[in-house]
N, C-alpha and C positions, 0 to 999 in steps of 0.2 A: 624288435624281434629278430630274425634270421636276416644275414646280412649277406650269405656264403650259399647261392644256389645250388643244387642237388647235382650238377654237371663237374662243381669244382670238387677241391680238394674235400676228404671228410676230417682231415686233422691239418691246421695249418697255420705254422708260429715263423714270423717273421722281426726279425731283430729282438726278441724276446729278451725283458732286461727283471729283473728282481731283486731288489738289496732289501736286507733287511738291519736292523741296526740291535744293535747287541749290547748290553749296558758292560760296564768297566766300573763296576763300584760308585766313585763320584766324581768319576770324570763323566761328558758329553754324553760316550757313549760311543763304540764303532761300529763302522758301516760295510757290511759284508755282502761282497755281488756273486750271488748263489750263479745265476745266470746273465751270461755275456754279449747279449745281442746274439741269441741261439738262434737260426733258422731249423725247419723241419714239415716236411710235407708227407702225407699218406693220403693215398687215392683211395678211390672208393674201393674196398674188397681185399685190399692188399694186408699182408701178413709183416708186420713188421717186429723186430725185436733192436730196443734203446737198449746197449750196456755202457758201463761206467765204474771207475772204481768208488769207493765212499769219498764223500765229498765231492763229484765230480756236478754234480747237479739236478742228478736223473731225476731223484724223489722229489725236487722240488718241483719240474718239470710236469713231472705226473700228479701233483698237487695242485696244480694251476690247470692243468687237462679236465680233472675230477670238477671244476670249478670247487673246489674246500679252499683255495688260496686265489688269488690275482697278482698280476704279474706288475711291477712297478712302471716298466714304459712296455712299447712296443706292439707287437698284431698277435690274436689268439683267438683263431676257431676251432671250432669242432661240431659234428655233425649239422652242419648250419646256422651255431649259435656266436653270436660276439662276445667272450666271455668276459672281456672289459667292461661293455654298457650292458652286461643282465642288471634286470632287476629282478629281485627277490622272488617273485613268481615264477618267472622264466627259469631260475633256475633251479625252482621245486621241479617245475614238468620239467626242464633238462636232465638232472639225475632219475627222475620216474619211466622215461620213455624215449629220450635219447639216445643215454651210454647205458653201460653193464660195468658191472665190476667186481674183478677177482682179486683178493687181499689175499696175503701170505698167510697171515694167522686166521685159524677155524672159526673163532670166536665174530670175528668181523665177518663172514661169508653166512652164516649159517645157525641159526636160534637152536641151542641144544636142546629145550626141551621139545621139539619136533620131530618127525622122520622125516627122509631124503623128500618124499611127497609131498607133506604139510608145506614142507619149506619153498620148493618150486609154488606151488600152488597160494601161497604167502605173498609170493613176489607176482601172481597174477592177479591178486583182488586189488591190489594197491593201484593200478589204472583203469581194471575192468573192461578189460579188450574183449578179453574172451567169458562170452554170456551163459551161463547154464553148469548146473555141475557136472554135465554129461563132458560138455564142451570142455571145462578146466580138467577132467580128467585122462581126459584122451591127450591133452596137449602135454600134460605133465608124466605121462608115459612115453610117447614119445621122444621130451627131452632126456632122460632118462637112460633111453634105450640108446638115443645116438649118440651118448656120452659112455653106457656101454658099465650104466649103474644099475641095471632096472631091479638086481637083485637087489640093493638096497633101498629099494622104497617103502618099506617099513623098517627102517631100521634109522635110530638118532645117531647125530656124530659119534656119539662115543662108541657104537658099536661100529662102525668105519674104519678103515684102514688109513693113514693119510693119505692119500691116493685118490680112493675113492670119495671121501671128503671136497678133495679141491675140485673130481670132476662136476659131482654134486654142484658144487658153489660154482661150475659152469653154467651148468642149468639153471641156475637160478640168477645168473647174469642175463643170461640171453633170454630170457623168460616172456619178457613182453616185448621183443623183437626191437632189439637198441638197433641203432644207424653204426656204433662203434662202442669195442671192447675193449676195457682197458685192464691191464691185470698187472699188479706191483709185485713183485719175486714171486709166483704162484709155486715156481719149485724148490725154495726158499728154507724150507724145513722139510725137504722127503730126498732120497738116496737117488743117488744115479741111476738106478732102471728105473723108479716110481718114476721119477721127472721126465725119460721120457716117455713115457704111458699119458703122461700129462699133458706133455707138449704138442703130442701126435692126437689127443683129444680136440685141444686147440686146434689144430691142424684141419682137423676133421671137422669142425663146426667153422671154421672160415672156409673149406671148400664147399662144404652141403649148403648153409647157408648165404653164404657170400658177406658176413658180417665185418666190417673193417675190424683189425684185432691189433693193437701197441701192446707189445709184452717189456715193462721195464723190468730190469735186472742187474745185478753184478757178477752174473754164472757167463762168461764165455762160448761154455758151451751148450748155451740154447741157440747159437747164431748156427748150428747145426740144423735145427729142424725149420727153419725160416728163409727164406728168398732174400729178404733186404734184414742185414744188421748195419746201426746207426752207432757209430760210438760218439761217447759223449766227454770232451776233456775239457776241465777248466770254465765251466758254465758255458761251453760252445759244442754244436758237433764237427767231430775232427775227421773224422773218415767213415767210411760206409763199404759195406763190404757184399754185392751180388755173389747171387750163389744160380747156376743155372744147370741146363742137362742139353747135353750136346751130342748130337751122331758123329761118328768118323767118317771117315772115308768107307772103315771096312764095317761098317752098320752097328758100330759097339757106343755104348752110350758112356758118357765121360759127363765125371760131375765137374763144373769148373767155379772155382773160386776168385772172383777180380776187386781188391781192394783200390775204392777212388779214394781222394782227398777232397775235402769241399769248400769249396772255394765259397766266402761272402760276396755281398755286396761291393766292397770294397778291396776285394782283392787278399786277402786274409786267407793263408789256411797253416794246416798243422800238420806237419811230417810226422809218419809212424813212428812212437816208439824205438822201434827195432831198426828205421834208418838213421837215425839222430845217431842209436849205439855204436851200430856199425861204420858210420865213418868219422862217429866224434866229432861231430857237429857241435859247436858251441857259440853263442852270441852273434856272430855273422858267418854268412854262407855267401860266396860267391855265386851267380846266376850267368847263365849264357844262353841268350832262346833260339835256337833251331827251329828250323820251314814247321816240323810237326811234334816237338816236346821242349820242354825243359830241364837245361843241364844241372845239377846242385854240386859246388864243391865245397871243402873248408876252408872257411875263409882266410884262418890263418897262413896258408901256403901260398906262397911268390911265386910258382910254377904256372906256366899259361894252361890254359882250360885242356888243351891238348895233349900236354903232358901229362896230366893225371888221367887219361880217358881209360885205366881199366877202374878209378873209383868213381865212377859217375853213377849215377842212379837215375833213370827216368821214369817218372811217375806215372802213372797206368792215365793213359785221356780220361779227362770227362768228358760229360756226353760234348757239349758245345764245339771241341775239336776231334773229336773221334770222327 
């Protein structure tokens, strides 16, 4: 059973490896490594958002969270459970009273011939926490109301907005009180204000409740309504990006934004994007480490480190030398 006590981490993947193998007509067959000895941690309560472009690995990632896949090597918990050695019961009660989960498409969150009520209250009978019809209806108003749908408690998906649909399919995540939520593009198919209506819903039920929340995605701009964005490139995470609220000097509060890089086990990491471009970085990089950073130049140039010191870049500390 539970390997991962209630102190430690509620989401936590360590060298995380996945291939899976792909036929080729009549050959062998090839072998594709979705995920590359991924690390990734969430605390209990924290709001986190995975992005990645297609192909980078997220979904797979978040397939292997849901327990619906297994991970070919490496460490994989979540809310306490081993997802390696479940067995088959473990991990009926894991998806019934564990996690939650929000799907991008309606069809997956939400049984259309229901109303927004039925359907919360659907996702109550199935563990039967809550005893009495008085009981299941008061909890199913509630969720409702904090999701900020209660006008559509008689009302089926199709008479919904998508909007109010995905908050709905909140409520019915969090319905029997998961350890951890997980939600795959929930803003996926709705416009840029729906989404964040949505986001700030999310928001809202990991502050009220304090429910750990992994939002995957390939929108950018959900790393807006979130504390910690994780990016994810090439079946690893490459950087990670705190968002915090800081006073001044003269009492004014400043949002600050500080992207790390994240270092493995091994010493591995991956330069942004946008550094690689801008100093055209290619195949080697020259290194020179300083009392408290590290220098990056291209490799190609015979110029001592000094020479070049207005194209140097130092990368924001992580925690370990900050």
């Amino acid at each position: 059973m539970a390997v991962v006590s209630a102190s430690d981490a509620d989401i936590l993947c360590v060298d995380l490896v996945r291939i899976f193998k792909v036929s080729s007509g009549s050959g062998p067959g090839v072998e594709v490594q979705a995920l590359q000895g991924l690390n990734l941690r969430v605390d209990p309560g924290e709001l986190v958002a995975v992005v990645g472009a297609s192909g980078s690995g997220k979904s797979t990632l978040l397939s292997i969270l849901s327990s619906l896949d297994q991970p070919t090597a490496g460490v994989a918990h979540v809310a306490g459970h081993d997802l390696l050695t479940m067995k088959e019961k473990e991990r009926v009660e894991f998806r019934r009273r564990s996690v939650g989960f929000v799907w991008q498409q309606t069809s997956r969150n939400l049984l259309p011939y229901l109303s927004a009520s039925e359907n919360v209250a659907a996702a109550l009978s199935i563990t039967r926490d809550v005893r009495g019809s008085a009981a299941r209806r008061t909890r199913v108003a509630e969720l409702l109301e904090l999701l900020e749908v209660g006008h559509c408690a008689d009302r089926r998906p199709a008479e919904m907005s998508g909007g109010e649909q995905q908050r709905v399919a909140i409520a019915v995540g969090i319905a029997n009180r998961p350890r951890v939520l997980l939600a795959d593009e929930p803003t996926g198919e709705l416009d840029d204000t729906t989404s964040a209506h949505v986001l700030e819903a999310m928001r809202s039920v990991n502050r009220e409740l304090g429910v750990t929340t992994l939002i995957v995605t390939h929108d950018p701009s959900v790393s807006e309504h979130v504390a910690r964005t994780v990016q994810i490139r090439d079946g690893r995470t490459s950087t990670e990006v705190l968002r915090s609220t800081r006073t001044d000097e003269h009492g004014a509060e400043q949002h600050v934004a500080e992207e790390y890089a994240v270092v493995d086990r091994v010493g591995r990491l991956q330069l942004p994007d946008e550094f690689v471009t801008a100093l055209d970085l290619r195949e080697r990089v020259r290194l020179a480490l300083e009392p408290d950073h590290v220098g990056v130049w291209p490799g190609r140039r015979a110029e001592a480190p000094e020479a070049d010191a207005p194209a140097t870049t130092e990368p924001a500390p992580t925690e370990e030398s900050s």
